[in-house]
N, C-alpha and C positions, 0 to 999 in steps of 0.2 A: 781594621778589625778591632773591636774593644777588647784587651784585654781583659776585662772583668767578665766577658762574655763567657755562662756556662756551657758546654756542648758535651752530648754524652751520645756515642756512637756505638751501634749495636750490630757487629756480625754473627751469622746463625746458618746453621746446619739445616735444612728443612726438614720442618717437624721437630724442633727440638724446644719452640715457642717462643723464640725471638721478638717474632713482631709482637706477641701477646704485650711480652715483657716491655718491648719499649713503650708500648701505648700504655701499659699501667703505669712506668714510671715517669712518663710525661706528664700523666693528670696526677699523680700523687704529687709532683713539686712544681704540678701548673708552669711546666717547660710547652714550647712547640712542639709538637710530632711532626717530624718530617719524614715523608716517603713519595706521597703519589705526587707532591708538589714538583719534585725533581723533574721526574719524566715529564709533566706539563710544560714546566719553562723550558725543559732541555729540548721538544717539540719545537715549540714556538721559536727557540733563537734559531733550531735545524731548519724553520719551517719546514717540518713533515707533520703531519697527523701524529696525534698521540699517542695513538694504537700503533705506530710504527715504534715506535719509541717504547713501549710497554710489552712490546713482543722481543724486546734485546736485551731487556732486564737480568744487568747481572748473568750476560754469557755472550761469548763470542759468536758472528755471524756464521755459519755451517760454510762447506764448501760450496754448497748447492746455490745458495742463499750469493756467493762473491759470483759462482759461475753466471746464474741469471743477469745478478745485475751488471755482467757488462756484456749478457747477449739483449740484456732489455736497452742500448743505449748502441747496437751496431750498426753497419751499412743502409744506406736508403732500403737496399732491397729484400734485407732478410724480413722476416717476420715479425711484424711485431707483436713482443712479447711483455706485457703489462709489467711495470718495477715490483720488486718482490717486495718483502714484508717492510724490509728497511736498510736502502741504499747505500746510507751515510755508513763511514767505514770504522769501525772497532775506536781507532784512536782519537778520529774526531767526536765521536758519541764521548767518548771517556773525558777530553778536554773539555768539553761543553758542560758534562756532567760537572767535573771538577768546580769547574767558576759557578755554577749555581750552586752548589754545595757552601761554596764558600762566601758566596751573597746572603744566603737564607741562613746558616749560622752565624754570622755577624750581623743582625739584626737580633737578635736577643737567647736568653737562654735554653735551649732546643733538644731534643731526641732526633739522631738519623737512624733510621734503622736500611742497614745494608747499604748498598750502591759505593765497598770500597769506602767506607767513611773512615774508617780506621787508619786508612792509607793517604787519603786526601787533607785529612787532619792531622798527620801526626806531629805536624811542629808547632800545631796550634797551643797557645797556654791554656790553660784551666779547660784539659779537654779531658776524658775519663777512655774510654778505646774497653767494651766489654765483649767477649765471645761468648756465647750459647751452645752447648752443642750437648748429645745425650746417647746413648747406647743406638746404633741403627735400629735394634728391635722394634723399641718403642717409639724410635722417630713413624715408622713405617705404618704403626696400629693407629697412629695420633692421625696420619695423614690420610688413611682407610678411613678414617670414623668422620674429621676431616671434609674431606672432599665425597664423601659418599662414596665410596670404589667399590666393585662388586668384589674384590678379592683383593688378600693378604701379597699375594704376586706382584700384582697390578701395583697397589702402593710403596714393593719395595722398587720397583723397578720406576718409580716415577723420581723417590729418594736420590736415587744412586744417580740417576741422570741428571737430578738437578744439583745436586754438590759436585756433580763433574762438570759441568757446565757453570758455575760459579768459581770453582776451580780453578777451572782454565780461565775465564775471562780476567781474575786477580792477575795470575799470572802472567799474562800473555801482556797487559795493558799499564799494569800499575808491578808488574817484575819481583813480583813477593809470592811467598806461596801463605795463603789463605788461612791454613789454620794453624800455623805455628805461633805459637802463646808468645814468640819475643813480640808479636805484634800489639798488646792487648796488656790492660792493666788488672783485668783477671777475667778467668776463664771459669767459665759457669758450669756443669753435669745440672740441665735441668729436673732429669729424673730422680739427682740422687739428694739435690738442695730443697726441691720444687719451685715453680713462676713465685708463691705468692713470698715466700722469702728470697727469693733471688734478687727481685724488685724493692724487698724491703733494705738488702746489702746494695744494689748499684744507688739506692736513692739517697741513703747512710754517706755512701760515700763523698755523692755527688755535692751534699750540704755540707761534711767538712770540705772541700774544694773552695764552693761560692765563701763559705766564710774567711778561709783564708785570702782568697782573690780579694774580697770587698775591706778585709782590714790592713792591707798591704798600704805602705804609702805611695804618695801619688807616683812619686818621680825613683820605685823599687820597682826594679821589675817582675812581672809579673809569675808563678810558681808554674813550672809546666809539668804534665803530666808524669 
């Protein structure tokens, strides 16, 4: 992996505009945006469907979900029952995840938003690690307006189940808890900074980094986060 290589990794609360934030600050310093490419290669090496792979995004397989899949694989005689959304088990998806994560950031200077980047990268040099995250109120209105939800309910309770489900899957596979700031080189309130300056600080920073990375001598090692 090139040390000079920039990466800027983007954990976020749903609804707090994380991914906004990574794709503005990928096209401001003309970085890769990496997200949907993950789950494509992380498919292809599971060979499963991609849809298999994009239904386990950033959470742990349910009970329901282990139960099937080892009644979709029992005796001649039981029933058969069609393989659930996605077979492959929590730590192999996370391994899998991990090595493309770390193929597609050693190919040049990039944005991950989510999928544990923060975790997978941490001993990476010239890597940035930012969190997102904002009042649940306003996560909850952004995600109504969002996804179109007929009610205020509906969106907070779509909230709450997806940062517990992102939650648990940190936890359970990469052994860290999610939002604690030792993780992170800073922590964003996007309601109270806003996206368009938030973007204008991760991309501030991210250009003292490359500079120092690119003037470093050849045989110094490299500055880590």
């Amino acid at each position: 992996m090139s040390d000079s290589t920039i990466t800027i990794t983007v954990a976020r609360e749903m609804g707090a505009g994380g991914s906004y934030l990574a794709q503005h600050v990928a096209a401001a310093l003309n970085y890769t945006y990496i997200d949907r490419e993950i789950l494509q290669k992380s498919a292809e090496l599971l060979r499963v469907q991609t849809e298999q792979v994009a239904g386990r995004l950033e959470r742990c397989s349910s009970f329901w979900e282990r139960i099937f899949s080892t009644f979709s694989t029992g005796c001649p005689e039981s029933i058969y029952i069609p393989p659930p959304l996605a077979p492959v088990p929590d730590e192999e998806l996370f391994r899998t995840q991990r090595e493309v994560i770390k193929q597609l950031t050693a190919q040049g200077d990039s944005v991950v938003a989510g999928h544990a980047g923060f975790h997978i990268l941490q001993d990476k040099p010239n890597t940035i690690h930012v969190f997102v995250h904002a009042p649940f109120e306003d996560r909850a209105r952004r995600v109504m307006e969002a996804y179109h939800l007929p009610s205020l309910n509906e969106a907070e309770n779509l909230v709450r189940r997806t940062d517990r489900e992102r939650e648990t899957f940190v936890r359970n596979v990469a052994g860290v808890e999610w939002r604690s700031p030792h993780n992170f080189d800073l922590c964003i309130n996007s309601s109270r900074v806003g996206l368009e300056r938030a973007g204008e600080i991760v991309a501030e920073l991210a250009r003292k980094v490359a500079a120092g990375a690119h003037s470093a001598p050849a045989n110094a090692p490299a500055a880590s986060h």
